[in-house]
Every structure is written in structure tokens, then in C-alpha cells.
C-alpha positions as CSV (number, residue, x, y, z in Angstrom):
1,X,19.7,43.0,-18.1
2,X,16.3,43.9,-16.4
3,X,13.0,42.7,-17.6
4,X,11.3,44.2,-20.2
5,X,7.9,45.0,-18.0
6,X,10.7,46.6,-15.1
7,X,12.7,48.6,-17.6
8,X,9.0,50.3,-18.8
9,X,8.0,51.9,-15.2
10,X,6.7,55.4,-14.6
11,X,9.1,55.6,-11.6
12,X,12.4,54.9,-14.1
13,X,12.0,57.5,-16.3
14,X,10.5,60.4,-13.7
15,X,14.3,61.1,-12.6
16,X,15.0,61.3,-16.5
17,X,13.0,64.5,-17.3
18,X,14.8,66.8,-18.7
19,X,17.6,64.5,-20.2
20,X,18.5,63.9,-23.7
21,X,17.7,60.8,-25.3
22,X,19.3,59.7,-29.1
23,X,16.2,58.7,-31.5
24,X,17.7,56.6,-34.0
25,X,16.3,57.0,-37.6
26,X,18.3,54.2,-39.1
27,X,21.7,53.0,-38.4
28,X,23.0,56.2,-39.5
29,X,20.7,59.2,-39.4
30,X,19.8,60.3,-35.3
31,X,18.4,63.1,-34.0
32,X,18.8,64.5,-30.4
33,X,14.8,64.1,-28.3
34,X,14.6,65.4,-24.5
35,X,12.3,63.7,-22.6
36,X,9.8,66.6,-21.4
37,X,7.3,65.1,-19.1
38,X,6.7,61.4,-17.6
39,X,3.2,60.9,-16.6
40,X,0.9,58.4,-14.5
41,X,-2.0,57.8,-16.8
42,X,-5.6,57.7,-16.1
43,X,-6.0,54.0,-16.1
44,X,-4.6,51.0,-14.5
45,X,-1.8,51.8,-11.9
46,X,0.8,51.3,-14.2
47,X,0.1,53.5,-17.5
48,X,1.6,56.1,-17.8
49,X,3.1,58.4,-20.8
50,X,6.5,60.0,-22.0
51,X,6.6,62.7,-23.7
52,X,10.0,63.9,-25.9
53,X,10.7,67.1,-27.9
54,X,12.6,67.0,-31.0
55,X,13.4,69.0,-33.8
56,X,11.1,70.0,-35.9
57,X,12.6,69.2,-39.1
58,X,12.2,66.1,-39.7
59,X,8.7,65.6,-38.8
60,X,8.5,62.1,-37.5
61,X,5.8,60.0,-38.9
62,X,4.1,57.8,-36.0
63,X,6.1,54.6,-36.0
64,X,8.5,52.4,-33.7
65,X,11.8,54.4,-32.9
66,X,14.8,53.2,-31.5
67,X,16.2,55.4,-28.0
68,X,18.7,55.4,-26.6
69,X,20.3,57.1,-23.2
70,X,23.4,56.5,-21.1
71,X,21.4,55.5,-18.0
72,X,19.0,52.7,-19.7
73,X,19.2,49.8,-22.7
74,X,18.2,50.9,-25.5
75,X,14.6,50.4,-25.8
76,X,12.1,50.2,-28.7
77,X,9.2,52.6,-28.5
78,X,5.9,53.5,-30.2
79,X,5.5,57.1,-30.7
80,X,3.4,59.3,-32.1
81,X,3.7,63.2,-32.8
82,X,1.3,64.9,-30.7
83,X,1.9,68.7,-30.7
84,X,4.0,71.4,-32.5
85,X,5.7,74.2,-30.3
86,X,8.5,77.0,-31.2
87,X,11.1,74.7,-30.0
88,X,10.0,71.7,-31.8
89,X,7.5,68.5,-32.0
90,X,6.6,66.6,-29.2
91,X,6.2,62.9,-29.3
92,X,4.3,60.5,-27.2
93,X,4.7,57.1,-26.0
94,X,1.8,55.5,-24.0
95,X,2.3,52.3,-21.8
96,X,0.0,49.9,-19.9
């Protein structure tokens, strides 16, 4: 099992883009979230963002989610509903 800090790098999700992560309500409820965009942020080297689209119903309160996706662990992550679109709401989680 990888490090938490090496499992959380800009350069592991960038080949994800585009792929469909499963955001975990509780342990029954899910809803389907494609990563749209992995980002290098404007700070230190290694901060970066992710950004997901889900549907729009439910909206998502900010709030630790669980994902999941076939290539990773599942992983714990902060996000925070940044924009509203035709196709859904977008999500954000910020790192480093």
C-alpha cells in the first residue's frame, strides 16, 4: 500500500482525467463523479487541485467524501462545490 503523501500527487491523477470515480454518500447511497481537470496550483511545488462533476441532484454540501476508482485505494477527500454547469456540479479538492 503506498504512502499517503505518494498516493496524493498531481502526476497520479493527471492520467485519470476523464475517468469515473464512485463518491460514496454512506455505505449505501453513491453517486457516479468524473474527475474533469487535475491541476498544479499556484503555490508550493506540490499543490495542486482536482476537480469532479457530479450530478446535480443531490447537491453535495462541502464535507469529507469517500472515492473510490479501480486504479487507486480508496481515498478520503475534502471537497467543496465550486460551480454549477448544464451537466452538473463541480467539486474541488485542494492539496498541499
Amino acid at each position: 500500500m503506498p504512502e499517503a503523501a505518494s498516493m496524493f500527487t498531481l502526476a497520479r491523477f493527471e492520467p485519470l482525467v476523464g475517468s469515473r470515480f464512485t463518491l460514496r454518500l454512506d455505505d449505501a447511497a453513491e453517486l457516479p463523479a468524473q474527475l474533469i481537470d487535475a491541476s498544479a496550483g499556484r503555490g508550493s511545488a506540490k499543490s495542486f487541485s482536482l476537480t469532479f462533476e457530479a450530478p446535480a441532484e443531490p447537491a453535495l454540501p462541502q464535507r469529507i467524501y469517500r472515492l473510490e476508482h479501480p486504479q487507486l485505494d480508496a481515498m478520503d477527500l475534502f471537497l467543496v462545490p465550486v460551480a454549477r454547469t448544464a451537466a452538473g456540479l463541480h467539486y474541488e479538492a485542494v492539496f498541499g
